[in-house]
C-alpha positions, 0 to 999 in steps of 0.5 A, a space after each residue: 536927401 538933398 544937402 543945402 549950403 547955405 553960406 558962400 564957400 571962401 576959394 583961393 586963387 593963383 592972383 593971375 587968374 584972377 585979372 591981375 598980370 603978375 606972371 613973371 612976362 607981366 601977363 594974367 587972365 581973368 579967368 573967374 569971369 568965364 563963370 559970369 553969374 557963378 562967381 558970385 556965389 563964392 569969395 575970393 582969395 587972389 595970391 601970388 607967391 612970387 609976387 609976394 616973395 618980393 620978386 617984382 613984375 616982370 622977373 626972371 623966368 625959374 625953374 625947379 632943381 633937383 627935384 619937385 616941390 616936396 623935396 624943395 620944403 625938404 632942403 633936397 631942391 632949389 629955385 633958380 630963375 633964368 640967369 642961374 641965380 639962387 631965389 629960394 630962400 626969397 622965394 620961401 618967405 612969399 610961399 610961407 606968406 601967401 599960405 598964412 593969407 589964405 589960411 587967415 581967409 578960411 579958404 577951403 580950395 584953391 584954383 591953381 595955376 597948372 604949368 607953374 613951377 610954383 603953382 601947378 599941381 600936376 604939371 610944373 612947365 608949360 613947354 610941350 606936353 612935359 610934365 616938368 617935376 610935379 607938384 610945384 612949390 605952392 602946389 606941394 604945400 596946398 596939397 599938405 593943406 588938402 584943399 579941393 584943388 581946381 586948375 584954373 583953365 577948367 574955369 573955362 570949360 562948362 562941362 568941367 567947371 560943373 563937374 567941379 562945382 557939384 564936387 567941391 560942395 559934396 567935398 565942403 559939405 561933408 568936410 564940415 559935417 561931424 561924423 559920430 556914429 555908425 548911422 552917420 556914416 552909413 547915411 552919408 555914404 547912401 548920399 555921396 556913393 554915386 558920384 564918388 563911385 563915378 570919380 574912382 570906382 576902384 576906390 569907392 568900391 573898397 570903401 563901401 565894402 570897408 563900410 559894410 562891414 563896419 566893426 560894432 564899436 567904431 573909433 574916432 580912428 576909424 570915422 576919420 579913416 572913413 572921412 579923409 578917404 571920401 575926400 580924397 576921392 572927391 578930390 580927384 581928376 575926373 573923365 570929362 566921358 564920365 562927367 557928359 554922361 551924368 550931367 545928360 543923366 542929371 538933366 533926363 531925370 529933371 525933363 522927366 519929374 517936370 515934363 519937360 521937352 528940352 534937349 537931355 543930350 549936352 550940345 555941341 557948341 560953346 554957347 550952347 554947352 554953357 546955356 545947358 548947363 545954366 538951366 540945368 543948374 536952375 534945375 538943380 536948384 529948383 529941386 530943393 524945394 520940391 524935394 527932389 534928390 539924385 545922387 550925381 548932385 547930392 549938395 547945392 549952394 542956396 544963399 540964406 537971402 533967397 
């Protein structure tokens, strides 16, 4: 069965991604326009902590002592910026502030400004290939929160940004969605199996036998075990091999059901990748309606006026 969102999914993003320069060298990208007709399929939240903490553009370069974000929020580590100077209680303040704001939105992932020390997730600097003391300050607090987390430089990759598209609607809709029984959870497994066993294997094989031998009497304990753990995984990094590969899959098996002679294997160039993958989200879409389903996309977005 395919699964249709019908409102837009409300998505925060670090603000200098989103156009405004705002870095602490007064720089920004607009990196939501890279998804030209997509953007306006979600609503946006831009925010910056440090902005937001009063810090002012432009300020002092920091960095994070003593430790990551985690241990920042447990009094073990401080923030100072280049002169040496001590911002971290300013700096709590915004963090605290910038979360109340995309909370008060209703925001149920984050596009994440990788490198930051305050925003990155999985890397805290941007010097060589160093992965600085990972997660940063925001990032620690956004995983707390477990949002579907994006790096906004994915933005820019027509292979990565459809490969997080698809996942962030499995991972919306099945967040939303309220398990009660056993069936419930053995028809939404049969739905999302394959493209969670794509992001882990490992994992999704535990969870299917976990699922198989589910006890007679399930408890709410155990239906929410069964629910975080299918997140978690969606949430996940992925293998930009794995994702080719199946968006190739998902547009081999529209050629076929509609007889169409178009290329199934994904081009080489920029400008191509992103034409393919424009009409392979067309195709995506026509499938609602003719009730087509395969499991690599189990849930796409349709606005209710359409």
């Amino acid at each position: 069965m395919k699964h249709v969102l019908k409102d837009k999914i409300r998505i925060g993003v670090s603000a200098c991604n989103f156009g405004a320069k705002v870095r602490y060298n007064r720089k920004g990208w607009d990196r939501i326009a890279d998804l030209d007709r997509e953007k306006s399929a979600f609503v946006w939240t831009p925010v910056c902590p440090e902005v937001m903490s009063g810090l002012g553009v432009p300020r002092e370069a920091m960095k994070l002592v003593d430790g990551n974000g985690d241990d920042f929020w447990e009094g073990r580590a401080r923030m100072k910026n280049k002169k040496g100077e001590n911002v971290t209680k300013q700096l709590k303040e915004g963090l605290l502030s910038a979360l109340d704001n995309i909370k008060r939105a209703g925001v149920e992932a984050f596009v994440f400004m990788e490198g930051s020390p305050s925003c990155g997730v999985y890397r805290t600097t941007l010097k060589n290939q160093r992965l600085g003391k990972p997660p940063g300050v925001f990032g620690s607090l956004l995983l707390r929160e477990q949002l579907f987390l994006i790096p906004a430089d994915d933005l820019e990759s027509p292979v990565k940004w459809w490969d997080w598209r698809r996942r962030l609607h499995a991972f919306v809709w099945i967040k939303r969605k309220e398990f009660k029984t056993k069936k419930d959870i053995i028809e939404i497994w049969h739905d999302f199996k394959f493209l969670s066993q794509e992001v882990s294997r490992v994992r999704s094989d535990e969870l299917g036998r976990k699922i198989a031998s589910m006890p007679k009497k399930i408890t709410a304990k155990y239906v929410s075990e069964v629910k975080n753990e299918i997140l978690s995984i969606l949430r996940l990094p992925s293998n930009i091999n794995r994702i080719k590969s199946s968006a190739e899959k998902q547009m081999s098996h529209f050629c076929k059901h509609y007889n169409l002679c178009e290329t199934e294997k994904l081009p080489s160039t920029e400008t191509a990748k992103r034409k393919f993958f424009d009409r392979l989200i067309e195709l995506e879409k026509k499938s609602i309606s003719d009730n087509i389903n395969y499991g690599f996309v189990p849930v796409v977005y349709r606005n209710n006026s359409r």
